[in-house]
N, C-alpha and C positions, 0 to 999 in steps of 0.2 A: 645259404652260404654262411660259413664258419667268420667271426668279425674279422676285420683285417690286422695286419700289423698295427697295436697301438702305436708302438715306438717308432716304426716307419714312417708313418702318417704323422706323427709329433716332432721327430727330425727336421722337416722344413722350415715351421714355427721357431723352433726355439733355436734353432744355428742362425734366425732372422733375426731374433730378439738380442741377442746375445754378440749382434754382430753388428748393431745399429750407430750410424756415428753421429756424435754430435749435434756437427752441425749440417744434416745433412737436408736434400731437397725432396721434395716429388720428383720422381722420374719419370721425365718429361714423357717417354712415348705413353705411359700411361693417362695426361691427362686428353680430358673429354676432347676429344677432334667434333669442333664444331661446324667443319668444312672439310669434308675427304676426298673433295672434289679437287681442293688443294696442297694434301698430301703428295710429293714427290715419289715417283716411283722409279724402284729400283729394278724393274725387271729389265727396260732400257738401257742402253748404254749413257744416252744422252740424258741427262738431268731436266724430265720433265713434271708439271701434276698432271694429274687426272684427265683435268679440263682441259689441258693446252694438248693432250694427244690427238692426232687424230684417227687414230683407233680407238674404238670402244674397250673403256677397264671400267671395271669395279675394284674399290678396296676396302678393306675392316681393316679398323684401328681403335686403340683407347677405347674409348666405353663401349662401343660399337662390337667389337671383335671383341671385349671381355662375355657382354650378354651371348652372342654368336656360338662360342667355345664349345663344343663335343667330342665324342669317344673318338669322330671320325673326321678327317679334311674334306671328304663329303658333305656329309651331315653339317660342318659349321658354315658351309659357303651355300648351303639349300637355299637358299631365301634370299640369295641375289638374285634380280633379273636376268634370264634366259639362264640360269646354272642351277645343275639340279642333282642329285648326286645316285651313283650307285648302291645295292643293298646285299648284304649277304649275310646280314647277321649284324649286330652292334659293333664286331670289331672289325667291319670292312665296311667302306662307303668311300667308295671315288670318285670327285667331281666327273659331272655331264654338262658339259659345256654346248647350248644349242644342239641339242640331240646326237653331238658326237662326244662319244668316251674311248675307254680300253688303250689304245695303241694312237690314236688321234688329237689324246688331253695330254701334254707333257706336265708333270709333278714337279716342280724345282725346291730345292732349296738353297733361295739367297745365288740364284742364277746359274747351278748346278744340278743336275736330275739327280733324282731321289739317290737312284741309285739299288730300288728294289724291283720285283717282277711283277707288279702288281699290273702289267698287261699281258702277264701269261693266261692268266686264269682270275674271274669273279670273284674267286673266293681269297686269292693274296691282299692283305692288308698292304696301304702305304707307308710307306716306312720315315713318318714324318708326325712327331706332336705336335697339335694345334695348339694345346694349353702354353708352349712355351714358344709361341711365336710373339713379335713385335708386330708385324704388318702384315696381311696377307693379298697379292694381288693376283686379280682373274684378267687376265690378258683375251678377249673375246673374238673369235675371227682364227683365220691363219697365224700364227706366230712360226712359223717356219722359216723367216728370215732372219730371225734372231737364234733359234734352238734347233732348227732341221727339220726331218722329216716328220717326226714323231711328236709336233705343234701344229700339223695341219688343220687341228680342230681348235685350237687354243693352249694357252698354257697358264698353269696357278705357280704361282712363285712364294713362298714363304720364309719372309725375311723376321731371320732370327737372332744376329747379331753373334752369332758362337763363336767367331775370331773379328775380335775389336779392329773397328778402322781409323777409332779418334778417342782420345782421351774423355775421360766422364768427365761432365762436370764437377763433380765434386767426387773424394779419396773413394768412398763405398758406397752404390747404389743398388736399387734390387727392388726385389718383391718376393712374395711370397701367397701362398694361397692352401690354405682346406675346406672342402665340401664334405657335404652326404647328401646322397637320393636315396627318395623312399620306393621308388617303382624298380628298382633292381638292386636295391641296397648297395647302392654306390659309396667309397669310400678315396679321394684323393686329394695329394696332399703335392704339392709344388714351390720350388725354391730359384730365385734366382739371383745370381750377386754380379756386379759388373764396378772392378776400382781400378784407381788408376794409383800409380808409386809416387812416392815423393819429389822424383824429378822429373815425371809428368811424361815418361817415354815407354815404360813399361805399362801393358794396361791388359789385365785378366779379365775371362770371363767363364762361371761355376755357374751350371745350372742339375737339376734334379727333380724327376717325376715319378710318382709311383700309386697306381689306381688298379681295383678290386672293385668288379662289380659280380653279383650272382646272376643268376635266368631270372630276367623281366618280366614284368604280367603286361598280363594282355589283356583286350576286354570279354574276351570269347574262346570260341577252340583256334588251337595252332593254325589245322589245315583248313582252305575255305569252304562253302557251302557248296561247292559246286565239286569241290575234289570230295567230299564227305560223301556226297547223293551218288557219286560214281563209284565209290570204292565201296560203299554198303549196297549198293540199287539189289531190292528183292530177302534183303535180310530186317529180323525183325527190329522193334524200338530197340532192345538193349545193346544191338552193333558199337552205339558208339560212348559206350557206357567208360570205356576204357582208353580214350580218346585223350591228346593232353588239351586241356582249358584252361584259365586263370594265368596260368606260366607257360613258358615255352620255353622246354627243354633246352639243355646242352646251348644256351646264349650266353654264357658266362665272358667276362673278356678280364684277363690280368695283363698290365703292362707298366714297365720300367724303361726308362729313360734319360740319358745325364750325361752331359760334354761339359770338355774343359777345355777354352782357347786362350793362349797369351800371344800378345803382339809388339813389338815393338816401333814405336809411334813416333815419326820426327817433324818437321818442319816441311820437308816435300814429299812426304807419303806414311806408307806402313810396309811391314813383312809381319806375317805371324800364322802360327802354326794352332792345329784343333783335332780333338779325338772327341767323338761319342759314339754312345750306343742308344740301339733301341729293341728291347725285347718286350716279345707280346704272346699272349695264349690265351689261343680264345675259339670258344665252341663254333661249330656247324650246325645249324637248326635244321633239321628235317624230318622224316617219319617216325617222331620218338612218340614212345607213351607213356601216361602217368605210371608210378609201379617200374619203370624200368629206369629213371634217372629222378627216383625220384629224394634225395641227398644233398646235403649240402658239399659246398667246392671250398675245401681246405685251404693253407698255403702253400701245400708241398707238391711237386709232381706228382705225384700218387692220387694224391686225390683227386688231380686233374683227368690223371689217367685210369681211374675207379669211373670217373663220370662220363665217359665216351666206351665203358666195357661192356656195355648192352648194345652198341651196336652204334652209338652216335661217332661221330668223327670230331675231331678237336684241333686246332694245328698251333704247332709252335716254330715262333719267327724269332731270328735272332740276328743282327745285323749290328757290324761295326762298320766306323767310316773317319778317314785320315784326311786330314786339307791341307794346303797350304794356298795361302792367298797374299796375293800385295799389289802395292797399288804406287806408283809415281805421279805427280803433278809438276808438270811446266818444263816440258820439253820441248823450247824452239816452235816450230808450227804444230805440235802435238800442244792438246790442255792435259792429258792425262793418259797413262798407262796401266792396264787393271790384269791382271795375271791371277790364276785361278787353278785349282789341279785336287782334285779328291780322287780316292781312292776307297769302294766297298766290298767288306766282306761279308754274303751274306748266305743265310742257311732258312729255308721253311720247310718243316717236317710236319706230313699228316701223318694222324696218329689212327687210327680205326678200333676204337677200343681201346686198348691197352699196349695193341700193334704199329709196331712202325707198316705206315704203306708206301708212302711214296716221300723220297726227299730230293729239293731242288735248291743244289748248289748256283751262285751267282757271284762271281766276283768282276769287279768290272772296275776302271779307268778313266774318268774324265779332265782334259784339260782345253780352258779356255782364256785366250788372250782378245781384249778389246783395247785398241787405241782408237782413243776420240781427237780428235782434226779441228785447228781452227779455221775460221771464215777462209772459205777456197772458192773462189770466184761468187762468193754472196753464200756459199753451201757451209755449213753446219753439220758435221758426220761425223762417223765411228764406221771401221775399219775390225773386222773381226775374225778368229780363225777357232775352229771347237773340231776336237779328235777324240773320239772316245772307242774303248776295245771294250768288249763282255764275254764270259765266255759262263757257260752254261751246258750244268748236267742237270739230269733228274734221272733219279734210284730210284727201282724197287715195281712189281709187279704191274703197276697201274700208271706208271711214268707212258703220256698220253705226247709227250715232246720229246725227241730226242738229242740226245747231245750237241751242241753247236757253238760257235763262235761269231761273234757279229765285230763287225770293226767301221768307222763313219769318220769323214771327214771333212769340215765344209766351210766355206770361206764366203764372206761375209762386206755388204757395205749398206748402210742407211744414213740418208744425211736429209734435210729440211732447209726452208729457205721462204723466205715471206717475199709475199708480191702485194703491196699496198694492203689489202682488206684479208689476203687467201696465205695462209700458211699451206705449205705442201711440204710432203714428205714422197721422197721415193727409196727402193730401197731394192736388193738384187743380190741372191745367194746361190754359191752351187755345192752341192754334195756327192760324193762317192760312198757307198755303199757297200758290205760285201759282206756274205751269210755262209759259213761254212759248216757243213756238216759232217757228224763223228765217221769215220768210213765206216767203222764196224756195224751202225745205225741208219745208215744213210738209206731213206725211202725216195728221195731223188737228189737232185744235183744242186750242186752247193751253184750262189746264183751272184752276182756282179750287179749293181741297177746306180743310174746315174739320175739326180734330180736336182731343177733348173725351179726356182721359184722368184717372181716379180709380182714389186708391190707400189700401187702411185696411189694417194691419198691428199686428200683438199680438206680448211677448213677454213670458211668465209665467215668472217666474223661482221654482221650485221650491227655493230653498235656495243657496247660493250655488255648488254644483257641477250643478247644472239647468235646463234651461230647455228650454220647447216655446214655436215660434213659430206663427202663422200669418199668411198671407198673401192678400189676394184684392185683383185688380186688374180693370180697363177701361181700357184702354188703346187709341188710335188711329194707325193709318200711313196717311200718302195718299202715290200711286204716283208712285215716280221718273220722270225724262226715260225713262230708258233701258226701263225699263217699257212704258210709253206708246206710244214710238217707235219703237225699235230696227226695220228693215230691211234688210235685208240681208247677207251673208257674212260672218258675223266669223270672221275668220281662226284667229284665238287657241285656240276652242273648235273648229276645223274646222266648222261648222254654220251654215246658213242662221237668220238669227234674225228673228223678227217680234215686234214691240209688240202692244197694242192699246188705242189713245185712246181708248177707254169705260172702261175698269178705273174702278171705286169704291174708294174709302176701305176698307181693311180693322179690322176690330176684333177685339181678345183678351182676352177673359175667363181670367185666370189664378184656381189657387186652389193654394194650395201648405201642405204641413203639415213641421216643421223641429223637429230635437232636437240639442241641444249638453248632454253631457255628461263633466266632467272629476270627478277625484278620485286624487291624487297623480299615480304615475308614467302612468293611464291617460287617454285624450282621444278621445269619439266624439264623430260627427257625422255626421247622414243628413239627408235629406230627402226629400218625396214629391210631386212636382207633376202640374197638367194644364191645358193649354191649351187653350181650345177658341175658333178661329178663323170670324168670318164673312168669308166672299167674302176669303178669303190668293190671296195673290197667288203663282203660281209657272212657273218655267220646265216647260213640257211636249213632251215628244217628238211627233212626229205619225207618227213610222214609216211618213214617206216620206223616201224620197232623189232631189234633183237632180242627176244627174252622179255619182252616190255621195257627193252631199253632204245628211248628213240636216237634216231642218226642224224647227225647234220654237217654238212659237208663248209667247207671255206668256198666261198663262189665270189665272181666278179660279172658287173655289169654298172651300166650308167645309170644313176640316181640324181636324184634334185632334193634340195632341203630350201624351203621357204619360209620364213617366219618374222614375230615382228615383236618387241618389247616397248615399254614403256613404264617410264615411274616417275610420279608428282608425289611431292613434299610439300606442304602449306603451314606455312606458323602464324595459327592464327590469332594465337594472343599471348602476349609478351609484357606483363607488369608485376607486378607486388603479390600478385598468388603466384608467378612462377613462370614459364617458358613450356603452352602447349601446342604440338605439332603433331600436324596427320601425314601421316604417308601412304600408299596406295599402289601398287605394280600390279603388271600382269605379263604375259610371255606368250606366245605359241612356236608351236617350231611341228611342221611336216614335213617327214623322211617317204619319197618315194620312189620306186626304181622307175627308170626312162626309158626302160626299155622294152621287146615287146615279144611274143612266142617264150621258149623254154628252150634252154638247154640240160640234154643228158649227163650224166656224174653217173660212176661206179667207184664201188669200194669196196672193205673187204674185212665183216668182222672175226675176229682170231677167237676162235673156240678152241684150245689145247693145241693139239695136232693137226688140225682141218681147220676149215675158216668158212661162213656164209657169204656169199656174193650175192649181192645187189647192184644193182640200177633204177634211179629216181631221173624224173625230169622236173628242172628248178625252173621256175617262175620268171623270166626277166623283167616282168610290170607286177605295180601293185605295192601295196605298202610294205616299210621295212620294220624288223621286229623290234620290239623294248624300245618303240620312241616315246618320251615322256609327253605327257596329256598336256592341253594348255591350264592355264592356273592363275588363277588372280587373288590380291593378297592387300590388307591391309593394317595398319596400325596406328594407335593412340600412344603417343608419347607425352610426357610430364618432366620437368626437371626443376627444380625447385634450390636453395642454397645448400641444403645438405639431402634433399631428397630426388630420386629421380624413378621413375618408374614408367608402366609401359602395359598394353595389350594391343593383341594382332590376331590375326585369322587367315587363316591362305586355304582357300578353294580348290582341288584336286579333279579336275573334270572327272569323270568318265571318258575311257581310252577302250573306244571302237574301230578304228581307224587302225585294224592290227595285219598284220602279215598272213599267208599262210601257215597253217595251223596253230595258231597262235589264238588265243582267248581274251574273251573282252576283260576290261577291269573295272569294277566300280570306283565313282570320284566316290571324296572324303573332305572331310573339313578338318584342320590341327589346329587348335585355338591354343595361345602360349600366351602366358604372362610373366612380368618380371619387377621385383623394386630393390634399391639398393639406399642405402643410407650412408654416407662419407662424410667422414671428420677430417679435417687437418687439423695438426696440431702445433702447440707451440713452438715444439723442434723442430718445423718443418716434417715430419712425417706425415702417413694418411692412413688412415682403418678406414674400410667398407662393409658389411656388412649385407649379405643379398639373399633373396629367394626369387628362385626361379622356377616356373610352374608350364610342363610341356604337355599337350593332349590333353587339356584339361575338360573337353567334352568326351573322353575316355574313348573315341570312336575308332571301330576297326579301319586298318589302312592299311594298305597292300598297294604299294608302288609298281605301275607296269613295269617300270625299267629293271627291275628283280628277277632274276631266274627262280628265285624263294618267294614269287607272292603269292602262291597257290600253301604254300608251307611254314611260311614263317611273316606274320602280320610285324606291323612298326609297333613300337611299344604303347601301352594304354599309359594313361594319367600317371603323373608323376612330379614331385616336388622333391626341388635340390635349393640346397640353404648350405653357407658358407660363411668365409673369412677373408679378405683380401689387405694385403699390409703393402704398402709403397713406402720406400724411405731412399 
């Protein structure tokens, strides 16, 4: 890879430098959260922390979420309990919440969805940077009663602050940050400014990202041992002489990113308005070989499109997004009024070489009103309404979904109420649904689907260091476009892919049991859940192939997911060398279907003129595909007056426990380290100074939950070193 923009990467820095006031503070979301347990979360309507939900969240914040940070919203929430992310290359990885993803994890940001497709297909990026988030929170369970259909598995929330809702502390705040890695020659540089005007009612917010990485090494060959034996079987030593190793091809990721929001701030609320963008390009890892990609990745389109002319695929995403948000306080038996409304435009084009293949337009619509309620017969609630339209094309030869329009609208109540020791929440949504398809495209009939979800939740608080929760939901999803319709060759996956326009509304009955125990230097925390699914909706293999291209059809049947987390913290010593604490989790989560015999599928692949027909019979028992292995994980932490540091390990079973036709995976161990050095300074500002060290046992890994873990391993050893400036 050709170096990156000096002066792009320097731009952050010195518009930080150069713009630094006086007298100005730390910015508070930056420092160290020494309890995130009592961080208030804003995915809610209602103004709770962590600990007082009685649903299960996890959050990163302050030094937490700075070590965390990656290419990917994935990638930086892996290492929470029961969340585990998708893989398709460095510039794709979307959270897996408890073994449900794709269409079941809602993406938000700052309590609006993304706003991109990245449930069309594995291979669409989220259209969300984690380097310039403030908080991130993982909503764990159903959230369907807050976000709709499409939180039936949970939802991530990423609160970013990009239209202010309260004056800064002080005239100009911010931060600013650059890195380098050496395992894929990463280059990124990040800006953020947040002030407020002299009369304390106007209040801005500037932010700015821009990161260059090249193809990552790896410790071994791209493809794995088992694809290597089957693709050479009966040919001599030198087969794989031409094979790529060391690097893996066509991984490159370039991305920019930068919003500007002003608001106007009074005494009983806000109004204010926001634009950003987020553009990203970034390779498809799959059967490349050394000798055909083997160049470096310039900064210009050309070169991008040079490095995908042998044959790799590359996709470029490009997405704007419009807001307006405001918010009123102290209206008569209302506490508050919160109004929300975005608008995205967005574009992902694969490229096949040097070719456009397929491009998928998305423009889409969301508005959300919450009024929260005071004390109503002892009840505590919020009152909600969320409408959102999308409409969706996809261009061009290998376009595997067809044209459609989706529209939702669904109305909302959750409110809480203590009874001596038991906090309780209940809570009660309905939505309208409607999926229309292009006529000229239409492979079946555009579909109507209504969904009913109820939630009642307990939390007995045993004393002030105890507490058991419990949880039992109903929750309802009605089936995506892409569900529905999908036909034909999607590239991205290698596989022939079919819908089918009769899928039914799915429903889950969750029931979950939860313990939060602290007492001094100790902090546990487990939980035990199960799902039990009617008519889930999921991708199935049919083990046939066309061409050696395999089919898999969208099928429905009853499933169960059962699994259990847990994570202990221990500080076990706390004096004049410093503040050291162990941490420890682990997870499992099993996906299987409930049901029993097979049902027949036919379909129908398009050769030119003619088309092959087939018939498979799918499996309704048995396990389901790309569920993540269970995992257990530990770490040494250190925090000292200006120093802090840290090592960890996380366990990757081995994942036998696979679907039909589906291959086993070997576990793995990621061993990561990190230390950071912070000054504050006399003007109140703060330098940090960090290196961060990931895979540092260089070992191959290959995530089951990957359609690419036969083809594209997680990256080997690598070390990233940086700058971080708070003022």
């Amino acid at each position: 890879m050709n170096g990156p923009s000096p002066s792009r990467l320097a731009i952050a820095l010195c518009l930080a430098l150069t713009a630094l006031p006086a007298a100005a503070q730390e910015d508070p979301r930056h420092a160290e959260a020494k309890d995130l347990s009592a961080v208030i979360v804003r995915a809610t309507p209602l103004p709770q922390t962590a600990e007082d939900l009685t649903r299960p969240v996890e959050i990163l914040a302050g030094a937490r979420l700075d070590e965390a940070k990656a290419n990917s919203l994935g990638e930086t929430v892996n290492r929470l309990p029961g969340v585990q992310s998708s893989y398709f290359g460095p510039g794709v990885g979307r959270p897996i919440i408890r073994g449900m993803d794709g269409a079941r994890v809602q993406v938000l940001s700052d309590g609006l969805a993304s706003g991109d497709v990245s449930t069309v297909s594995v291979d669409h990026a989220v259209s969300i940077e984690p380097f310039l988030a403030n908080q991130i929170e993982v909503l764990k369970g159903p959230a369907t009663l807050l976000y709709g259909s499409g939180a039936i598995g949970g939802a991530v929330n990423v609160v970013d602050g990009r239209i202010p809702e309260r004056a800064t502390d002080t005239p100009l705040e911010g931060r600013a940050e650059l890195r380098a890695g050496s395992g894929n020659d990463e280059r990124t540089g990040m800006l953020r400014l947040d002030g407020t005007s002299a009369s304390g009612n106007v209040v801005f917010h500037v932010d700015a990202l821009h990161r260059e990485t090249g193809d990552y090494k790896i410790p071994g060959y791209a493809e794995s041992a088992a694809l290597r034996e089957a693709e050479h079987e009966g040919e001599d030593d030198h087969a794989h002489e031409d094979e790529a190793y060391g690097t893996l091809p066509n991984s490159f990721v370039r991305t920019d990113s930068a919003a500007l929001g002003v608001s106007w701030v009074g005494e009983r609320g806000f109004l204010g308005v926001g634009a950003s963008l987020f553009n990203t390009r970034y390779g498809v890892p799959g059967h490349a070989h050394e000798g055909e990609d083997d160049h470096d990745h310039g900064d210009d389109d050309e070169a991008h499109d040079e490095h995908g002319e042998e044959g790799g695929v590359h996709i470029g995403m490009d997405q704007r997004r419009y807001e307006v948000r405001g918010g009123l306080n102290g209206l008569g038996a209302f506490d508050t009024l919160r109004v929300k409304l975005a608008r995205n435009e967005y574009t992902h084009t694969e490229y096949e070489g040097d070719a456009v293949g397929t491009v998928f337009d998305n423009t889409s619509t969301e508005a959300r009103v919450e009024l929260v309620h005071r004390d109503w017969a002892g009840w505590d609630g919020a009152f909600g309404l969320q409408a959102s339209d999308r409409d969706f094309v996809a261009i061009g030869d290998e376009a595997f979904v067809p044209a459609s329009t989706s529209r939702d609208i669904g109305a909302f109540w959750v409110g809480k109420r203590t009874f001596g020791s038991v906090d309780v929440e209940l809570g009660a949504r309905h939505d309208r649904n409607k999926v229309t398809v292009d006529a000229g495209e239409a492979i079946g009939p555009s579909r109507d689907f209504s969904a009913t979800s109820l939630s009642a939740a307990a939390l007995w608080h045993f004393g002030e260091d105890l507490h058991f929760s419990l949880g039992l939901d109903r929750a309802q999803r009605s089936p995506t476009a892409e569900e529905l319709y999908s036909n034909g060759l999607h590239v991205a996956t290698q596989s022939f892919e079919f819908g089918n326009p009769t899928l039914q509304r799915e429903t889950a009955n969750r029931a979950e049991l939860g313990l939060h125990w602290h007492h001094g230097p100790l902090k546990f925390g487990a939980s035990l859940y199960r799902v039990d699914y009617d008519d889930f909706v999921y991708l199935a293999d049919t083990g046939i192939e066309d061409g050696g291209t395999p089919a898999r059809v969208w099928n429905q049947g009853d499933a169960r997911f059962t699994g259990a987390e847990a994570d202990l913290q221990w500080t076990f010593l706390d004096n004049d060398s410093g503040q050291w604490s162990l941490r420890t989790f682990g997870d499992v989560v099993r996906g299987r279907l409930a049901g029993s015999g097979t049902r027949e599928v036919a379909f129908s692949v398009p050769h030119g003129d003619h088309t092959h027909d087939y018939t498979a019979d799918i499996a309704l028992a048995g396990n389901l595909p790309r569920i993540a292995p269970w995992r257990v994980g530990t770490e040494l932490r250190w925090q000292g007056e200006h120093w802090r540091a840290g090592v960890g390990a996380v366990r990757y079973a081995r994942q036998d426990r696979v679907a039909e036709f589906e291959t086993d995976t070997a576990g793995y161990t990621l061993v990561n380290a990190h230390v950071a050095w912070h000054l504050d300074t006399a003007g109140g500002n703060a330098w940090e100074l960090f290196v961060d060290g990931s895979n540092l046992l260089d070992e191959e890994a290959r995530p089951h939950t990957s359609f690419l873990k036969d083809l594209a391993p997680l990256p080997g050893r690598s070390v990233s070193a940086g700058v971080r400036l708070f003022f």
